[in-house]
C-alpha positions as CSV (number, residue, x, y, z in Angstrom):
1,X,47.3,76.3,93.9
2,X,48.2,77.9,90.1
3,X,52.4,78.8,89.8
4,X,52.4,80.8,86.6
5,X,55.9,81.9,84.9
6,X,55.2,85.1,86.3
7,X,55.9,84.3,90.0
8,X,58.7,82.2,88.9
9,X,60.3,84.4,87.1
10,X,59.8,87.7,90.2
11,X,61.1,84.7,92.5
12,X,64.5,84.3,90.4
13,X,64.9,88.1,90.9
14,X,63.6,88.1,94.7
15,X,62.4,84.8,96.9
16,X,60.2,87.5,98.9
17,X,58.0,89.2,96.2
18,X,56.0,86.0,94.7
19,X,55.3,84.9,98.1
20,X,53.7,88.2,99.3
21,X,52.1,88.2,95.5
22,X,50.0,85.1,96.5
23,X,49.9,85.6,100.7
24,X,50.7,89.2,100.7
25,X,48.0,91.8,101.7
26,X,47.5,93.6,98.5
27,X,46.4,97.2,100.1
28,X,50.0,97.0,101.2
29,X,51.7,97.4,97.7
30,X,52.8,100.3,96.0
31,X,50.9,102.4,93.0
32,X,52.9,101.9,90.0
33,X,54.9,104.1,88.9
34,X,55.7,105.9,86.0
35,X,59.2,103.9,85.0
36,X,56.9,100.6,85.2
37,X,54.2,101.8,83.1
38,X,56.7,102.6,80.6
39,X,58.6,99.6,81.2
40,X,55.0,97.9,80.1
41,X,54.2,100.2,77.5
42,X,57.8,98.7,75.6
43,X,57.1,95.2,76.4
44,X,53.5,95.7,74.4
45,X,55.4,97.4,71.5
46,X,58.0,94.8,71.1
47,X,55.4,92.3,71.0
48,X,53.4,94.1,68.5
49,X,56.4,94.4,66.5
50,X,56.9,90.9,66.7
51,X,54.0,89.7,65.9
52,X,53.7,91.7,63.1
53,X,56.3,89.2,61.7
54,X,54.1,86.2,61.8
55,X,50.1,85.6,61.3
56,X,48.8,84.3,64.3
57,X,45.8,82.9,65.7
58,X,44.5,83.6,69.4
59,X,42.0,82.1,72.2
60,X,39.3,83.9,72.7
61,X,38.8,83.9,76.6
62,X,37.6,86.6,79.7
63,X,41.4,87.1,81.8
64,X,41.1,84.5,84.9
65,X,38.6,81.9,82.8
66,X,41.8,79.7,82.4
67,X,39.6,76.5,82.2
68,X,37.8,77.9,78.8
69,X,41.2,79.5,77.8
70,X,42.9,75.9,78.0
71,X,39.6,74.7,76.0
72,X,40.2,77.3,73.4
73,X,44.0,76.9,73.1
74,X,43.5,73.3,72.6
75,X,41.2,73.6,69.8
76,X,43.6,75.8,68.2
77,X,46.2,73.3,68.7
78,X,44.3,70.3,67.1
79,X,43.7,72.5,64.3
80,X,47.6,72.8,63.2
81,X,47.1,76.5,63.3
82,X,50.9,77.8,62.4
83,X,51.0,80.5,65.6
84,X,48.8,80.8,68.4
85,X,49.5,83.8,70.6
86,X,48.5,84.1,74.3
87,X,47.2,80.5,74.3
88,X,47.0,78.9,78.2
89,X,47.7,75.6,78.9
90,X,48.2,73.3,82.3
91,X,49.6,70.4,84.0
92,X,48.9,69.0,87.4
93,X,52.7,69.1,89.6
94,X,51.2,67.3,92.5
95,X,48.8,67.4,94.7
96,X,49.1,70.9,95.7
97,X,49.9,72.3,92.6
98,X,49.3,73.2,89.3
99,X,51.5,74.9,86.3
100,X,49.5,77.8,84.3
101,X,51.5,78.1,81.5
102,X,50.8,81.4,78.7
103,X,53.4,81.2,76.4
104,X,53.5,84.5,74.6
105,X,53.1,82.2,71.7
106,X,53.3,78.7,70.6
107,X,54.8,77.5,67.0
108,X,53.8,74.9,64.9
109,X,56.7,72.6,64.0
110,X,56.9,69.1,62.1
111,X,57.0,66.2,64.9
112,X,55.0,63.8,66.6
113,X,52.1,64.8,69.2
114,X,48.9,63.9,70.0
115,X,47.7,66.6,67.7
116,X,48.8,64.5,64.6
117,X,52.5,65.1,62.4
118,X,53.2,68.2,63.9
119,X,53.9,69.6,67.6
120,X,54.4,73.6,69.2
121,X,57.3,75.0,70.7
122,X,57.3,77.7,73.4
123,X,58.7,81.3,72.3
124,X,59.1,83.7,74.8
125,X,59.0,87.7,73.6
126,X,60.9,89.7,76.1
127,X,62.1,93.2,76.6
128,X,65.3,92.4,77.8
129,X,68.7,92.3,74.9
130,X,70.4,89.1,76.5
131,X,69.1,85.9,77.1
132,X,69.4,86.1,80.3
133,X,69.2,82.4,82.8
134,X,65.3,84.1,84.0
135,X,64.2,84.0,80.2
136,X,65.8,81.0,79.7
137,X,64.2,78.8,83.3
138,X,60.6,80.6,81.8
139,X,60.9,79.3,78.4
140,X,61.7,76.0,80.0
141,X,58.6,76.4,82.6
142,X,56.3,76.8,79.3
143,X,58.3,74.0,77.4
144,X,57.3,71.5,80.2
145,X,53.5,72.1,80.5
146,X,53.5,72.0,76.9
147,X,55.3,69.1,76.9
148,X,52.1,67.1,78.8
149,X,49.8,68.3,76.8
150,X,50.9,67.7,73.7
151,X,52.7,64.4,75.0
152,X,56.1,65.6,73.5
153,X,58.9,67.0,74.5
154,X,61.0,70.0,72.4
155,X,64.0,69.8,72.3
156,X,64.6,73.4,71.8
157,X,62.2,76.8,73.1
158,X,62.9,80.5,71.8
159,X,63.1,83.7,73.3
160,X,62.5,87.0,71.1
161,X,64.6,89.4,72.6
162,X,64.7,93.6,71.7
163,X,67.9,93.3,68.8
164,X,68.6,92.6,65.7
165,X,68.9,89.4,65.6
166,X,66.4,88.5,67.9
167,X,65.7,84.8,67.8
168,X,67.4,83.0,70.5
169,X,67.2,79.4,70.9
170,X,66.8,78.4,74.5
171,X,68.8,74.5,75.0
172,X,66.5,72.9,77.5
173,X,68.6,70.1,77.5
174,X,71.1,72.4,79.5
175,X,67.4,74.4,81.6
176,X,65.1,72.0,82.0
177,X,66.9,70.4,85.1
178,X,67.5,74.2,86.3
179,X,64.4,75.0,85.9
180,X,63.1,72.2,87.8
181,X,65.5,73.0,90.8
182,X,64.4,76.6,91.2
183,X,60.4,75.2,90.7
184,X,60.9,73.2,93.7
185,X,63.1,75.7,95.9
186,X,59.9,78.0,94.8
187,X,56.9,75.4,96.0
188,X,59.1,75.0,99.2
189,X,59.3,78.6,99.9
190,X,55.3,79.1,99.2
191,X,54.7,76.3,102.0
192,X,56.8,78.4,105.0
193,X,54.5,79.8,107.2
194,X,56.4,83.7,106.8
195,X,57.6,85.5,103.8
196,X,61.5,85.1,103.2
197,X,64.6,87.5,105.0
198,X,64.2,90.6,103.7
199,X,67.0,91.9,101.5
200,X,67.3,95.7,99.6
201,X,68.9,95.1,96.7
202,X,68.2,98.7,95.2
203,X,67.7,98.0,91.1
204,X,65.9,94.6,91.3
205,X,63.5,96.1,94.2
206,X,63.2,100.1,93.1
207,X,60.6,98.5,90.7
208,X,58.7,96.4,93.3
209,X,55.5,97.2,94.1
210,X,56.3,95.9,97.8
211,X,59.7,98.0,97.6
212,X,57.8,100.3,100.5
213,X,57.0,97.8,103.0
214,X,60.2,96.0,102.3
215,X,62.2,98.8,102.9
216,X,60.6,100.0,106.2
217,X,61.7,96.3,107.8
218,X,64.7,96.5,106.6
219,X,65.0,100.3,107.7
220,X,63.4,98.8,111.2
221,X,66.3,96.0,111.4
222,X,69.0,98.2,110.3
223,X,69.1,95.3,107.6
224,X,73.0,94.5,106.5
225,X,71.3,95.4,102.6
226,X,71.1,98.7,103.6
227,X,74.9,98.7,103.6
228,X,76.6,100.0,100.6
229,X,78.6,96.9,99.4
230,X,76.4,94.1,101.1
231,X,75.5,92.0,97.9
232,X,73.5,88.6,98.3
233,X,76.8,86.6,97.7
234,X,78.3,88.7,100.4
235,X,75.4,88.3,103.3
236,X,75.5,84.7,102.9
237,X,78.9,84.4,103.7
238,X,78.6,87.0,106.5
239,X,75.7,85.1,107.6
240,X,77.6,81.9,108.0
241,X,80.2,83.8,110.1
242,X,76.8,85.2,112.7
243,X,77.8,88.4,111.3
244,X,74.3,89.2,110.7
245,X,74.6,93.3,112.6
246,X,76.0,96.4,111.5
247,X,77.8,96.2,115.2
248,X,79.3,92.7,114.6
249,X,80.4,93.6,110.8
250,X,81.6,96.9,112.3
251,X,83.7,94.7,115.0
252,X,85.0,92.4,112.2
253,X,89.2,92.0,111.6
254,X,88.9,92.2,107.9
255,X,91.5,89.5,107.5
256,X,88.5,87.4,108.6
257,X,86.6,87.9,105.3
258,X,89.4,88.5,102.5
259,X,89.3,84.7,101.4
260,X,85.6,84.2,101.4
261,X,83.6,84.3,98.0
262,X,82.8,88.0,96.8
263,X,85.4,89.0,98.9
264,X,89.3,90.0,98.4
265,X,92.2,91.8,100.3
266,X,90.3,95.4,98.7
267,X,86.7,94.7,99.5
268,X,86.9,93.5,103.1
269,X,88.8,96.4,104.6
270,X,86.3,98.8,103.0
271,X,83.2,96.9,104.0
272,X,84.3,97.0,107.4
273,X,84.6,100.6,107.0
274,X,81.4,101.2,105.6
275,X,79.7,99.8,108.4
276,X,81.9,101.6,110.9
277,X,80.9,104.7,109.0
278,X,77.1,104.3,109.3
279,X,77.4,103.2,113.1
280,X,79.0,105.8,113.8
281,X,76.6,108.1,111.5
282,X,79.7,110.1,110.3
283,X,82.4,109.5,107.3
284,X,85.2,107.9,107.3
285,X,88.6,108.0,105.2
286,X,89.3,104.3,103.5
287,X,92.2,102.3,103.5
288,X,94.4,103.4,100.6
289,X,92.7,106.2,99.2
290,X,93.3,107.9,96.4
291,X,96.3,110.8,96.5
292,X,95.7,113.8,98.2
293,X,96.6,116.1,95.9
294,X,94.0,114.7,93.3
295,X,91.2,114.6,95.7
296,X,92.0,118.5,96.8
297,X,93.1,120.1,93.4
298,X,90.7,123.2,92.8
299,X,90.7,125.0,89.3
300,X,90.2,128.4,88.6
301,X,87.5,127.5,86.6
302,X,85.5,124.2,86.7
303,X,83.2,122.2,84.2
304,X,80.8,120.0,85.9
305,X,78.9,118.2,83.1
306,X,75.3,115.8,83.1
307,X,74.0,113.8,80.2
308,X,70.1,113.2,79.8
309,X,69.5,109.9,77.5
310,X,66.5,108.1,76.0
311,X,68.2,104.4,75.6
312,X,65.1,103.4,73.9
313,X,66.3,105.6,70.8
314,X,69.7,105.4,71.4
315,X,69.5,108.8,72.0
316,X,71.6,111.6,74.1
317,X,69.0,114.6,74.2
318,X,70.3,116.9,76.5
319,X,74.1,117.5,77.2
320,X,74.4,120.0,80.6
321,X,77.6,121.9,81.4
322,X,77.7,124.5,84.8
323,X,80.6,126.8,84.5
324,X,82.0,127.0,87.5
325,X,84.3,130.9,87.8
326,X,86.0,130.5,91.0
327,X,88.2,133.8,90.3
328,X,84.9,135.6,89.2
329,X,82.5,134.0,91.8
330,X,79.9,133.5,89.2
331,X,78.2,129.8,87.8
332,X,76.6,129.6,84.2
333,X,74.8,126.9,83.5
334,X,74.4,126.0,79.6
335,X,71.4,123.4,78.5
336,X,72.0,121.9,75.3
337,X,68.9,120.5,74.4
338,X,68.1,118.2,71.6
339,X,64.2,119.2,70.9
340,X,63.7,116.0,68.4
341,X,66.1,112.9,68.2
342,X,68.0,114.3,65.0
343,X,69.2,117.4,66.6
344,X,71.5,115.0,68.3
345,X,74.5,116.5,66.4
346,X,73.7,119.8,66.7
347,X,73.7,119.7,71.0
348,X,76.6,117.4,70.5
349,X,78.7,120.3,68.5
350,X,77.4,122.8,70.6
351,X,79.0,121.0,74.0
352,X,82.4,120.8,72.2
353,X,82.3,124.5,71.1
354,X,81.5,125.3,74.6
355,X,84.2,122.9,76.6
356,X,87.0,124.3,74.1
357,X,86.2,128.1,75.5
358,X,87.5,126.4,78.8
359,X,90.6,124.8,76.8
360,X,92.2,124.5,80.8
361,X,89.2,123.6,83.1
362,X,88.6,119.8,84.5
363,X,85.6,118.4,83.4
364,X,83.8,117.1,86.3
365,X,81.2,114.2,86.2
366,X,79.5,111.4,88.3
367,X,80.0,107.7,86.9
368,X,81.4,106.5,83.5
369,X,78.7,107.6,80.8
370,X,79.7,110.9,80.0
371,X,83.1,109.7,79.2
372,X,81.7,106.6,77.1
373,X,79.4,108.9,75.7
374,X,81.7,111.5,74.0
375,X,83.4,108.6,72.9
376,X,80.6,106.9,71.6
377,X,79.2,110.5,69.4
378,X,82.7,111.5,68.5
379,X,82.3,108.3,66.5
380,X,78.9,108.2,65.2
381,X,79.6,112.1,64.4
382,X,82.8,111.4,62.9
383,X,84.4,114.1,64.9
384,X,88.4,114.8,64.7
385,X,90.4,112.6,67.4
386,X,92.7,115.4,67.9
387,X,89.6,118.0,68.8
388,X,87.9,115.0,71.6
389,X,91.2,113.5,73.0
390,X,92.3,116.8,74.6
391,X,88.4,117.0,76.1
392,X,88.7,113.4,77.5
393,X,92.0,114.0,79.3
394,X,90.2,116.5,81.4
395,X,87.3,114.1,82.5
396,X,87.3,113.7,86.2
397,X,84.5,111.1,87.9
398,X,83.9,112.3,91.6
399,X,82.1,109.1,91.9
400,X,85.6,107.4,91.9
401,X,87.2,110.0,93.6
402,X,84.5,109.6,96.3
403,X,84.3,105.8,96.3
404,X,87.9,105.1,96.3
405,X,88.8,107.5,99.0
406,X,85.8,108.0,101.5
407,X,82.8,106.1,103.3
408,X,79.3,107.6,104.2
409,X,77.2,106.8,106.3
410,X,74.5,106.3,103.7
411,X,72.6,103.4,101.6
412,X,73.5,104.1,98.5
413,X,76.5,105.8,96.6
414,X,74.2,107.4,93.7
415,X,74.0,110.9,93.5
416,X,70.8,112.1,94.5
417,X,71.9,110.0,98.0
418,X,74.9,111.4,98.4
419,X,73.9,114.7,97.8
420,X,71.3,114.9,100.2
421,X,73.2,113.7,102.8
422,X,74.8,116.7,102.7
423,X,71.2,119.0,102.3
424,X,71.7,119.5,99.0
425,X,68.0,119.3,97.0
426,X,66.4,119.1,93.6
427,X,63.7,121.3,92.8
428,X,61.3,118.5,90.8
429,X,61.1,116.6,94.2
430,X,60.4,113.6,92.2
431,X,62.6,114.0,89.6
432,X,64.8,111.0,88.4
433,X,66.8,110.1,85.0
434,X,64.3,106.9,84.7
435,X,61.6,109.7,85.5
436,X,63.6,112.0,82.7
437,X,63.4,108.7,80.1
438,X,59.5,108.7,80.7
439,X,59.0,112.6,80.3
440,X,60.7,113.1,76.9
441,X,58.9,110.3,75.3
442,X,55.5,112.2,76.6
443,X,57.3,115.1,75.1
444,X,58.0,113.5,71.9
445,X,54.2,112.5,71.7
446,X,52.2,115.9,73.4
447,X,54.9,118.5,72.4
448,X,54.1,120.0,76.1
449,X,57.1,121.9,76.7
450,X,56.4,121.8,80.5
451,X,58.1,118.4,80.3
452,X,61.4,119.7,78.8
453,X,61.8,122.6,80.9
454,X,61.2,120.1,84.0
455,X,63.8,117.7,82.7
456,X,66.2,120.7,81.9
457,X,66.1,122.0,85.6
458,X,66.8,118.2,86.8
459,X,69.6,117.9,84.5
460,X,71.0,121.5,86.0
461,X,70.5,120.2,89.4
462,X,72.5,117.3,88.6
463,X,75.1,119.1,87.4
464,X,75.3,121.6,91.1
465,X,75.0,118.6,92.9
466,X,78.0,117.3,91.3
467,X,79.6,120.5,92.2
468,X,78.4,120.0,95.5
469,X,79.7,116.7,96.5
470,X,83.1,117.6,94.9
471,X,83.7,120.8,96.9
472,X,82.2,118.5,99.9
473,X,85.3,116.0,99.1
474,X,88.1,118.8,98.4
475,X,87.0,120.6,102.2
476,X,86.8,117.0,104.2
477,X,90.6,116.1,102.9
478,X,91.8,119.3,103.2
479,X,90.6,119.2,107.0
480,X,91.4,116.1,108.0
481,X,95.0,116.8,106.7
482,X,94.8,120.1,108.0
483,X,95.7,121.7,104.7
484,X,93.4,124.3,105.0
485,X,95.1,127.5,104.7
486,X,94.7,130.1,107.9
């Protein structure tokens, strides 16, 4: 049987996936999506931009042929060609098994091989910014099948990551032993007779194309992943305790847990609570929340604001505030819209005009980035401390609020979860901000408009749905305090 980098680098991020990759009925799996395709189309760019650093040479070879790829790749190598990109190489593990290595590409260095006075090492060209411990274990992978056929070992392998400085030196004195640890926890999971325990762990799987099938088990099981809070650190150590149920997590003193890894005097009380919650299918006030009288305050009028980014650029295209008239009973919703990346400024100017016409009003928002946001443009825009100070201090994150004070009887504390718990729905059924990422670069390149005005009516529902779950909040406080007035 082949193990390629590829499997071993899916099973660092989930033991589950490789072994359905290779055992897995592939009618099962998802289409892909649009997010992956994009995720795809970036890794080809950045490797195109890499490459067009460096000449290079490169096997000629039909995918799947890996015998006449090898062939190739080894005539290349004999040669002393100075880069050889996509090349394929191999070494027998055992009986069982053999390594498929692809290095994205392999450079010549001085040193002694079989080749003559020179030997390759591995570089890696990845997406990611950090050299994160997958890169690092793949680099190693290639490094050791290169290794036997070359008949020398590097002492060094390189990953080309998306930054400036992008050359990273991988030290395989310190990954090589890793690596070899997770290649054999890897072989022994391909040899049990049934795919590893299930376990949702929503950004690592949301790109999966076995997410579906996954999540109806764990849906089926009423899987302790499902439960906000329930990391893989966590579930082992509930796990060891035979706390393996929502009941039995539910039941559990949360003096039991406080001391265990993952866990402290703050996490184990609302874990306990969050599973109480989704037993009993209904919410649930947390130990310690938040003050009542920030959790109720209403304003006369109320600014609920929604950013729409393109990370890829660096790029905040759309900045979307609903004016919220509680004494008028009326909502305005204003779209500041960023048609190409250097109207940045402009949008940016435009949100301050608008949020100083409300010099009083809270600014509402869900999670951190639109406060690290205005920070970050007030200083790329140069803008006056004194004129984004007084905006900040009226920032408000109803994702703390929420988190801090309440638990739901959902799987997931984002917003679009959240919010249709309680019915509320967006109109682009489909709609996402990974989704809104991928539609303004097809923008940028068709110039259909459809997409902005589709990403525009997202970012407004965003925005009500914020509105929503605050208003939600204020009215649950107020009645389980019983400050509602007659």
């Amino acid at each position: 049987m082949l193990i390629n980098a590829e499997s071993l680098l899916q099973y660092q991020r989930c033991k589950r996936r490789p072994f359905l990759d290779i055992h897995g009925d592939k009618s099962q799996r998802d289409a892909p999506n649009e997010l992956l395709r994009k995720l795809q189309q970036d890794k080809i760019a950045h490797q195109l931009s890499a490459l067009a650093q460096v000449t290079y040479d490169q096997p000629n070879y039909s995918y799947g042929n890996w015998e006449n790829a090898e062939k190739a790749t080894l005539e290349l190598m004999q040669r002393g060609v100075e880069y050889i990109y996509k090349g394929v190489l191999s070494a027998t593990y055992s009986e069982a098994y053999t390594l498929l290595s692809r290095p994205d590409l392999l450079v010549k260095r001085p040193g002694k091989s079989c080749f003559g006075d020179w030997m390759y090492v591995a570089a890696s060209i990845e997406l990611g910014k950090r050299p994160k411990q997958e890169y690092q274990v793949v680099a190693a992978f290639h490094t050791q099948v290169l290794a036997t056929v070359q008949e020398f070992a590097p002492e060094t392998a390189w990953l080309i990551l998306r930054t400036k400085d992008r050359n990273y030196p991988v030290d395989l004195f310190k990954w090589m032993p890793r690596m070899q640890q997770i290649l054999e926890e890897f072989i022994q999971v391909l040899e049990l007779p049934n795919p590893p325990e299930v376990f949702i762990a929503r950004q690592k799987c949301n790109l999966c194309h076995w997410y579906s099938q996954c999540y109806a088990i764990a849906q089926s099981e009423k899987h302790l992943s499902l439960v906000p809070g329930v990391t893989p650190i966590r579930y082992t150590q509930l796990q060891a305790l035979a706390i393996t149920t929502l009941e039995s997590l539910a039941n559990t003193n949360p003096s039991t847990l406080e001391n265990l890894l993952g866990f402290d005097s703050e996490v184990a009380p609302k874990l306990v609570v969050q599973a109480q919650s989704a037993l009993e299918k209904r919410p649930l006030i947390l130990p310690y929340p938040l003050p009542i009288k920030d959790i109720t305050f209403t304003a006369p009028i109320e600014l609920y604001f929604d950013i729409e980014a393109q990370p890829d650029l660096d790029l905040n295209y759309l900045l979307g505030v609903l004016v919220v008239d509680r004494l008028a009973n009326t909502e305005q919703f204003y779209s500041f819209l960023a048609d190409k990346p250097e109207d940045e400024e402009l949008v940016w100017q435009q949100f301050l005009d608008l949020v100083w016409q409300y010099p009083e009003a809270p600014i509402y928002h869900f999670c951190v980035y639109e406060v690290d946001t205005v920070k970050r443009l007030a200083k790329l825009y140069r803008t006056p401390y004194a004129s984004v100070r007084p905006v900040l201090s009226r920032f408000v994150d109803v994702y703390e609020q929420l988190t801090q004070s309440v638990a739901l009887p959902i799987e997931s504390y984002a917003l679009k979860a959240i919010a249709r718990w309680l019915g509320f729905e967006w109109r682009e059924k489909e709609a996402s901000g990974a989704k809104c990422i991928y539609w303004y670069d097809q923008w940028l390149e068709t110039g259909d408009r459809t997409l902005l005005e589709i990403i525009q009516s997202y970012n407004e529902d965003d925005c009500r749905a914020t509105h929503r779950v605050k208003d939600w909040l204020v009215n649950f406080f107020q009645d389980e305090y019983g400050l509602r007035r007659a």
